[in-house]
FIKOLZA-1660 file (N, C-alpha, C; in steps of 0.1 Angstrom, whole numbers, plus 5000, padded with zeros to 4 digits):
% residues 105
   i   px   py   pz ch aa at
   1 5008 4988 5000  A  X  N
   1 5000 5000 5000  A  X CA
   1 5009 5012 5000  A  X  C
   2 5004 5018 4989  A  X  N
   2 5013 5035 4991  A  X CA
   2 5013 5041 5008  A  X  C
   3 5022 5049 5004  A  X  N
   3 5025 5059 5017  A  X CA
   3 5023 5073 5013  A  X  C
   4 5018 5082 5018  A  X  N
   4 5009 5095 5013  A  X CA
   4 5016 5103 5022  A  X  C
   5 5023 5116 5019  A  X  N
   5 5028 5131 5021  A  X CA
   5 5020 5134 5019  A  X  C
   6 5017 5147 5033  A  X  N
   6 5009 5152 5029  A  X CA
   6 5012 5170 5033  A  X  C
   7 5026 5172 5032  A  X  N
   7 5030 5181 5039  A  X CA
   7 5028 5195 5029  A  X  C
   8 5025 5196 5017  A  X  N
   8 5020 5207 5011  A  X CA
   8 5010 5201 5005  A  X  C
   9 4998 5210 5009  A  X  N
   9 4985 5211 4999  A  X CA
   9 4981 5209 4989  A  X  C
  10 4993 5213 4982  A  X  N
  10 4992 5218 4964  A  X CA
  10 4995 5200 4958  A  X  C
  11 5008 5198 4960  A  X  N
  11 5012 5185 4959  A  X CA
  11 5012 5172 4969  A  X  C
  12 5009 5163 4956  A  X  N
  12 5008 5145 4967  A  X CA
  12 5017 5141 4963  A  X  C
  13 5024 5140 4973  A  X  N
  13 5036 5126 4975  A  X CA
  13 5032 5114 4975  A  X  C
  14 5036 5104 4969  A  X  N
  14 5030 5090 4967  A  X CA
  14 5041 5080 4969  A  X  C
  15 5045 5074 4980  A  X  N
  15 5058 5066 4982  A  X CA
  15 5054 5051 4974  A  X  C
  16 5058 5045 4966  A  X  N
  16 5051 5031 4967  A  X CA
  16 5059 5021 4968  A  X  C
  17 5057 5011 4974  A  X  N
  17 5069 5003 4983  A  X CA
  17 5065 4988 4973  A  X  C
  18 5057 4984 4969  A  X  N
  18 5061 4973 4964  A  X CA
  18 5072 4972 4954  A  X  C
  19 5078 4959 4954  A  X  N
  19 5091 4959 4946  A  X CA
  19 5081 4958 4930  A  X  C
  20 5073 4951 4932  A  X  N
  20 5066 4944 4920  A  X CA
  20 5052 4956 4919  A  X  C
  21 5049 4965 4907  A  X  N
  21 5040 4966 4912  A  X CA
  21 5027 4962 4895  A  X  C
  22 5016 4953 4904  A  X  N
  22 5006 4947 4894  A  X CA
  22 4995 4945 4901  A  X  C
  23 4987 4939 4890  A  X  N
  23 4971 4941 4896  A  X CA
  23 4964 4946 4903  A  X  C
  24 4960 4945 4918  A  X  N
  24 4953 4952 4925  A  X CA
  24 4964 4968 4930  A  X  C
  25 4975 4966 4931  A  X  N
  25 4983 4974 4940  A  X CA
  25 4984 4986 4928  A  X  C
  26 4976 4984 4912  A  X  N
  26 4975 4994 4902  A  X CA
  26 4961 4998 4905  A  X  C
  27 4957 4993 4907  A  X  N
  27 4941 4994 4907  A  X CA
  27 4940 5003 4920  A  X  C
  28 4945 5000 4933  A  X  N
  28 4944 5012 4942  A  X CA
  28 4955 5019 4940  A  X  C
  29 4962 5021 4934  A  X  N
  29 4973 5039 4931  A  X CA
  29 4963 5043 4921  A  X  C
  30 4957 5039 4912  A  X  N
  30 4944 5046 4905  A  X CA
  30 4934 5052 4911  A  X  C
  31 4927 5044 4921  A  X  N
  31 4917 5052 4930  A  X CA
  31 4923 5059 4938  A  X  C
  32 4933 5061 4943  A  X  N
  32 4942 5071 4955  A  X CA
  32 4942 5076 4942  A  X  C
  33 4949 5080 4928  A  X  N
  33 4952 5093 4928  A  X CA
  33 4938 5106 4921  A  X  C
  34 4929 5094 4914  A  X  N
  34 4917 5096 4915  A  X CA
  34 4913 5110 4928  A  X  C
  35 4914 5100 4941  A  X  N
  35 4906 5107 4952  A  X CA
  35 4915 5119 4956  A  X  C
  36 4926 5119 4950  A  X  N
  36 4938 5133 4956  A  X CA
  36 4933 5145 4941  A  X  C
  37 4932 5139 4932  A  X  N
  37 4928 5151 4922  A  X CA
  37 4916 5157 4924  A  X  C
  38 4903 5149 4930  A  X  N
  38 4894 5154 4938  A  X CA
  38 4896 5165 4945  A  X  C
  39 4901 5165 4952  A  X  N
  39 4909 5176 4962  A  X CA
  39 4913 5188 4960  A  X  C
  40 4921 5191 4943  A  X  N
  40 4925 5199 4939  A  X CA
  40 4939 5198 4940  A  X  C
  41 4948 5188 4941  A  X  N
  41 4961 5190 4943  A  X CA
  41 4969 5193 4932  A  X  C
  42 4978 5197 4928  A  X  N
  42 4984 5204 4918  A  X CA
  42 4987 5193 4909  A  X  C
  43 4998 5191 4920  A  X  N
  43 5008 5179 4910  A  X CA
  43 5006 5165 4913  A  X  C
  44 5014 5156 4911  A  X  N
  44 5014 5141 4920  A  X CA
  44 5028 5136 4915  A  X  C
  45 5035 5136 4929  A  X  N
  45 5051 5129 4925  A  X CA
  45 5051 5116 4930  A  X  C
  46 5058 5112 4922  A  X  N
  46 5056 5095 4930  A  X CA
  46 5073 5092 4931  A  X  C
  47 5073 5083 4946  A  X  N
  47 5082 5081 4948  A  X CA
  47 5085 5064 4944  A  X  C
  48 5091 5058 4935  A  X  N
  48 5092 5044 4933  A  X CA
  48 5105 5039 4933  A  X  C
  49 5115 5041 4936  A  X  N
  49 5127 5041 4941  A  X CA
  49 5128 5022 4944  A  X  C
  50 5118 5019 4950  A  X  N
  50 5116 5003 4952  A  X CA
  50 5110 4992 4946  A  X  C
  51 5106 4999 4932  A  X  N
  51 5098 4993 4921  A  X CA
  51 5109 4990 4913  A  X  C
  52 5106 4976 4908  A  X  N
  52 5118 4975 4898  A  X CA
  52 5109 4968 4890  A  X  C
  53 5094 4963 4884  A  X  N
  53 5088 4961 4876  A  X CA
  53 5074 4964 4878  A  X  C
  54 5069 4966 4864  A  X  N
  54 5056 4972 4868  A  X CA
  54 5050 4962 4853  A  X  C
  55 5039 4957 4853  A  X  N
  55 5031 4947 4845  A  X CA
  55 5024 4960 4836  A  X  C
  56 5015 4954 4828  A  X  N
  56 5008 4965 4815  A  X CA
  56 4994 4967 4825  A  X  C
  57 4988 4963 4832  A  X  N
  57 4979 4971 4838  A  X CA
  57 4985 4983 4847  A  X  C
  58 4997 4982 4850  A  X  N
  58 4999 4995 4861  A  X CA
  58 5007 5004 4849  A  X  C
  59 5016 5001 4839  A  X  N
  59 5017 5008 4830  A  X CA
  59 5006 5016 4827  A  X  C
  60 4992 5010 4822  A  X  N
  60 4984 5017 4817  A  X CA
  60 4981 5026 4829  A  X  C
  61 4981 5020 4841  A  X  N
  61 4973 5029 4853  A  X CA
  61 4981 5045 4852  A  X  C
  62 4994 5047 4851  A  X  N
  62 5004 5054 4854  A  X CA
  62 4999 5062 4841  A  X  C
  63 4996 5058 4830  A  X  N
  63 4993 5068 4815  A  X CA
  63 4977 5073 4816  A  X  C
  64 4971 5069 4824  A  X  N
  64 4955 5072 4829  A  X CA
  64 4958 5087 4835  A  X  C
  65 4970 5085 4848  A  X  N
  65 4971 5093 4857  A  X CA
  65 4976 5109 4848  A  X  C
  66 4984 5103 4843  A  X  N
  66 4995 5114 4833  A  X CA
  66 4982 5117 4826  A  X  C
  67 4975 5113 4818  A  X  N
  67 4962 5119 4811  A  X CA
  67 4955 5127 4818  A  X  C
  68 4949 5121 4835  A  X  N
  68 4940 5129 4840  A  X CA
  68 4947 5144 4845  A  X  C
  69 4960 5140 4845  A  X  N
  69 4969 5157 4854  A  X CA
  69 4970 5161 4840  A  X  C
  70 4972 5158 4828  A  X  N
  70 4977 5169 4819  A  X CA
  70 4964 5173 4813  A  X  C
  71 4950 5168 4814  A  X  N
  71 4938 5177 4811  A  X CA
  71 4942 5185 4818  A  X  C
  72 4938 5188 4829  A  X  N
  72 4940 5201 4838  A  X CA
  72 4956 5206 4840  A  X  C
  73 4962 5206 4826  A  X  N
  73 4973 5217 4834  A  X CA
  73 4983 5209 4846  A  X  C
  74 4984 5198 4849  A  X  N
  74 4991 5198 4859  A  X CA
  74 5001 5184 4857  A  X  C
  75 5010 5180 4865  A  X  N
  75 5017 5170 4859  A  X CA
  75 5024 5158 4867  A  X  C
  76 5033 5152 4863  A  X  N
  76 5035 5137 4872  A  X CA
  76 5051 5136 4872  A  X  C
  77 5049 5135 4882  A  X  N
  77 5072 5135 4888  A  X CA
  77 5072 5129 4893  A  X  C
  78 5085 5120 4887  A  X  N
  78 5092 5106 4899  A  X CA
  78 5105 5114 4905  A  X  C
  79 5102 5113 4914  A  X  N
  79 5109 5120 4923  A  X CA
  79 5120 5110 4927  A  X  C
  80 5118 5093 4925  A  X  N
  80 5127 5088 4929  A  X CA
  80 5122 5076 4920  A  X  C
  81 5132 5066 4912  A  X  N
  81 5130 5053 4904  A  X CA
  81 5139 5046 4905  A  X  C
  82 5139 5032 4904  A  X  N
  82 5149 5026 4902  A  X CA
  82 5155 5026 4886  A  X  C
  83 5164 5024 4888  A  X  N
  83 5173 5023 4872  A  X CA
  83 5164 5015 4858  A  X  C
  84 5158 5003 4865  A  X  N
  84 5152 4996 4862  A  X CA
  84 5137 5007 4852  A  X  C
  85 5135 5012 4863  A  X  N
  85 5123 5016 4861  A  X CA
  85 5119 5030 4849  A  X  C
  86 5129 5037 4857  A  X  N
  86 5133 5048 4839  A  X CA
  86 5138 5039 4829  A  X  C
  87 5147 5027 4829  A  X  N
  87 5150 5023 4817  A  X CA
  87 5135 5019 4808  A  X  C
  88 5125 5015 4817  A  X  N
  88 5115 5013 4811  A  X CA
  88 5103 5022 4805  A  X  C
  89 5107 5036 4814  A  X  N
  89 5100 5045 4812  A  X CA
  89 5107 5051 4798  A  X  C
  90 5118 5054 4798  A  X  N
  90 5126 5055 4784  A  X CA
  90 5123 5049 4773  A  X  C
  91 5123 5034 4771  A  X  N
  91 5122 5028 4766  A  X CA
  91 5103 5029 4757  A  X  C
  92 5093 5030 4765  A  X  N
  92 5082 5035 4762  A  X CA
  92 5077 5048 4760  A  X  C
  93 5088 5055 4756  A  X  N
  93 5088 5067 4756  A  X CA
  93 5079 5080 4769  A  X  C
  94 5077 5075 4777  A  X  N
  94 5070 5080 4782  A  X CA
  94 5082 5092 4792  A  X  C
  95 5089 5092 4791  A  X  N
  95 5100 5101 4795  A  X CA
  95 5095 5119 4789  A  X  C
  96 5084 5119 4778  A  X  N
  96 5080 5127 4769  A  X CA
  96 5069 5135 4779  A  X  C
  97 5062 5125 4788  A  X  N
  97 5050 5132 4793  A  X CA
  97 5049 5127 4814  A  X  C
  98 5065 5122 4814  A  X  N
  98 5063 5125 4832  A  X CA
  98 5081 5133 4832  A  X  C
  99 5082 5133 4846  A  X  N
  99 5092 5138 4852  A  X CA
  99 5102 5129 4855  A  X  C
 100 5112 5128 4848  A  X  N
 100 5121 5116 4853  A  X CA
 100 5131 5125 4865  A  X  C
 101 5136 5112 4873  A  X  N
 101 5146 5118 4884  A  X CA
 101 5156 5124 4881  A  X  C
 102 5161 5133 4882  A  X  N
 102 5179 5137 4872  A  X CA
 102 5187 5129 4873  A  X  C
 103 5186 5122 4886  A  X  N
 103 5201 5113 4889  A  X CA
 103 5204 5099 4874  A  X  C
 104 5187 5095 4871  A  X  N
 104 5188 5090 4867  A  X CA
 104 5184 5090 4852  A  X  C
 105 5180 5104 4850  A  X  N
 105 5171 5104 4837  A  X CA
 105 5184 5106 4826  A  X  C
% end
């Protein structure tokens, strides 16, 4: 289960600790980020630093997210990835429409 920052208003921090992430554990970072855009929050950074694979349902979940923040103006930053995980974000080009980490992007 994610871990939620909630130390500025504007932006959600989103820690997510599974190494693996698939099926259900996409299906609720969907409804969590769902219920934070409710809210009004600006941005949504996600911290995955402990993710080292992610299956095509949570891919898709993550391109849902990036669609629902860039309707409104707002956007999606990994604040932290494994190597693994930008190489994949790279690789699907999706490096075009989030925030990769500098260390690693």
């Amino acid at each position: 289960m994610p871990v939620i920052d909630h130390s500025d208003p504007d932006v959600i921090r989103i820690q997510v600790q599974e190494k693996s992430l698939q099926g259900e554990a996409s299906v609720d970072l969907k409804i969590l980020c769902k219920e934070r855009l409710a809210e009004k929050v600006r941005d949504i950074h996600f911290d995955m630093a402990d993710v080292k694979y992610m299956d095509s349902a949570s891919i898709g979940t993550l391109l849902f997210i990036i669609q629902l923040l860039k309707k409104e103006q707002k956007k999606v930053t990994l604040d932290a990835a494994s190597p693994e995980l930008c190489q994949l974000f790279r690789s699907l080009l999706l490096d075009q429409f989030l925030v990769l980490p500098e260390a690693t992007a």
